[in-house]
C-alpha positions as a Markdown table, in Angstrom:
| # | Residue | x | y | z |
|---|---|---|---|---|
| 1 | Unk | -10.9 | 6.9 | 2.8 |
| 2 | Unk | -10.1 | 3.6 | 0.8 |
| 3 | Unk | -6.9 | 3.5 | -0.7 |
| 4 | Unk | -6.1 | 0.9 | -3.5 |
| 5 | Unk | -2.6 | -0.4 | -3.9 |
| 6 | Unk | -1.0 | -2.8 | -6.0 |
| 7 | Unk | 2.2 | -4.1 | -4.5 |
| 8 | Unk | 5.3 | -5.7 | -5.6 |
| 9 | Unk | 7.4 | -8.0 | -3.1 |
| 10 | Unk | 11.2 | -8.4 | -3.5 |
| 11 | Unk | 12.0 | -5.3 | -4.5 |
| 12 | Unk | 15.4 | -3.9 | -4.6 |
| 13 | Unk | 14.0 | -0.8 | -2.1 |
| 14 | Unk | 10.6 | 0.3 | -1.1 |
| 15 | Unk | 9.3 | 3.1 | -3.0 |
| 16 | Unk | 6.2 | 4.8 | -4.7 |
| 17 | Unk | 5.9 | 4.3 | -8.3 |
| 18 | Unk | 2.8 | 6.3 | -9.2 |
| 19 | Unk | -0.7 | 6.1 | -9.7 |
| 20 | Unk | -2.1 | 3.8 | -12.7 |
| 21 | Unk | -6.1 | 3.8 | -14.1 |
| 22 | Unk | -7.6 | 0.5 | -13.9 |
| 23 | Unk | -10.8 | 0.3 | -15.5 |
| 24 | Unk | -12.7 | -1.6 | -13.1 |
| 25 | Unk | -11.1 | -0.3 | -9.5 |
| 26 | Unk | -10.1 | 3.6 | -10.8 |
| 27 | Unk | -6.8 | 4.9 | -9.5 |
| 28 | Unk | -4.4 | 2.5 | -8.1 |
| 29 | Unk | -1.1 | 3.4 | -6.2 |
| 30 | Unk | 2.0 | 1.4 | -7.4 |
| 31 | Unk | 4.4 | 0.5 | -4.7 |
| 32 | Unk | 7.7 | -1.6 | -4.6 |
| 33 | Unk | 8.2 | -3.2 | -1.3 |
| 34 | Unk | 11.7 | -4.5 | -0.2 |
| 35 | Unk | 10.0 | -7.2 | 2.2 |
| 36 | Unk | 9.8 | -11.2 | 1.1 |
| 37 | Unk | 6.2 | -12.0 | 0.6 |
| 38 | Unk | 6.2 | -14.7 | 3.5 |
| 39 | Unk | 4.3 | -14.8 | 6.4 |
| 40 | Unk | 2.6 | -11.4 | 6.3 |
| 41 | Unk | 6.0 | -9.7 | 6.5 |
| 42 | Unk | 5.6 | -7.5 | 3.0 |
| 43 | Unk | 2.3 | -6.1 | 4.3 |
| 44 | Unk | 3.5 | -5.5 | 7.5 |
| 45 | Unk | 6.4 | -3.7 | 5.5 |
| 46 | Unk | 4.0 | -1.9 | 3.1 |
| 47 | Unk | 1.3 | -0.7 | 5.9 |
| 48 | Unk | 5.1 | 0.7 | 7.5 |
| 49 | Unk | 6.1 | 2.4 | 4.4 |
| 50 | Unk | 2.9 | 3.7 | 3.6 |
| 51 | Unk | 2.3 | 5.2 | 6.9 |
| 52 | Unk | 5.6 | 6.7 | 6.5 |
| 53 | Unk | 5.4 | 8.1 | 3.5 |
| 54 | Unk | 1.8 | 9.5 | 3.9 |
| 55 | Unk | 2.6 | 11.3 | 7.8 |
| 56 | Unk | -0.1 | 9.3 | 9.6 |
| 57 | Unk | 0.8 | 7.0 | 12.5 |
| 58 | Unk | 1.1 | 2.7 | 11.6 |
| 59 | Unk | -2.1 | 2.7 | 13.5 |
| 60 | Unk | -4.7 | 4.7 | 11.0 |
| 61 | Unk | -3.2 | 2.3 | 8.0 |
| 62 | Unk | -5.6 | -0.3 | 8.3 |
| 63 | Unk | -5.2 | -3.1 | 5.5 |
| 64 | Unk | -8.8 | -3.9 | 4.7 |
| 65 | Unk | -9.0 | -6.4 | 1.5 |
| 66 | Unk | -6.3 | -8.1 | 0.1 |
| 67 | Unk | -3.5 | -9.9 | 2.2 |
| 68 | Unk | -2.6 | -12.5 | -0.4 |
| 69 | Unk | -3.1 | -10.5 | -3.0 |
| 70 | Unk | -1.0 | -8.0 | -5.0 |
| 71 | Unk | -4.0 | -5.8 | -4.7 |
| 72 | Unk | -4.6 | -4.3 | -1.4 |
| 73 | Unk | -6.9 | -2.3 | 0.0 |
| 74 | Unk | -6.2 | 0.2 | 2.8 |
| 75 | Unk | -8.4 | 2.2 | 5.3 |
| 76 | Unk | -6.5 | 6.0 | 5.7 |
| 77 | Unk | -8.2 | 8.8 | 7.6 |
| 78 | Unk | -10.3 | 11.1 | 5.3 |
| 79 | Unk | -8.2 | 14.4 | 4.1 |
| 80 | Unk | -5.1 | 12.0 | 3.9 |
| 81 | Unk | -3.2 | 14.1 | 1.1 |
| 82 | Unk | -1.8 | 11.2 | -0.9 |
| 83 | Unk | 1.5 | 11.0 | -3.0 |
């Protein structure tokens, strides 16, 4: 299942904001992540938190689309029950 996330580095802790519409994607998930955006370390930090906060193991959190971008796309296994 594809997961769309917009992210925002630098922030003060990592947490989930909540879902937004977007009228061309559909539901996106808002997420603050603590990480610097340098060198891959706030998606490495947001596939972490995500995996954590969903119950599913770093592994099945597969960034798919979007690793420069505040928009990301993530690969979860199907029945995922999301925040």
């Amino acid at each position: 299942m594809k997961l769309r996330v917009r992210a925002t580095p630098n922030a003060r802790q990592s947490e989930i904001i909540g879902w937004e519409d977007d009228p061309q994607a559909g539901k996106i998930l808002r997420v603050r992540i603590a990480a610097a955006p340098v060198d891959g370390q706030a998606n490495a930090a947001l596939r972490d938190f995500l995996a954590k906060s969903l119950g599913l193991p770093k592994s099945k959190v597969v960034l798919e689309k979007g690793g420069s971008s505040r928009f990301k796309t993530f690969e979860v296994p199907d029945g995922t029950t999301l925040p």
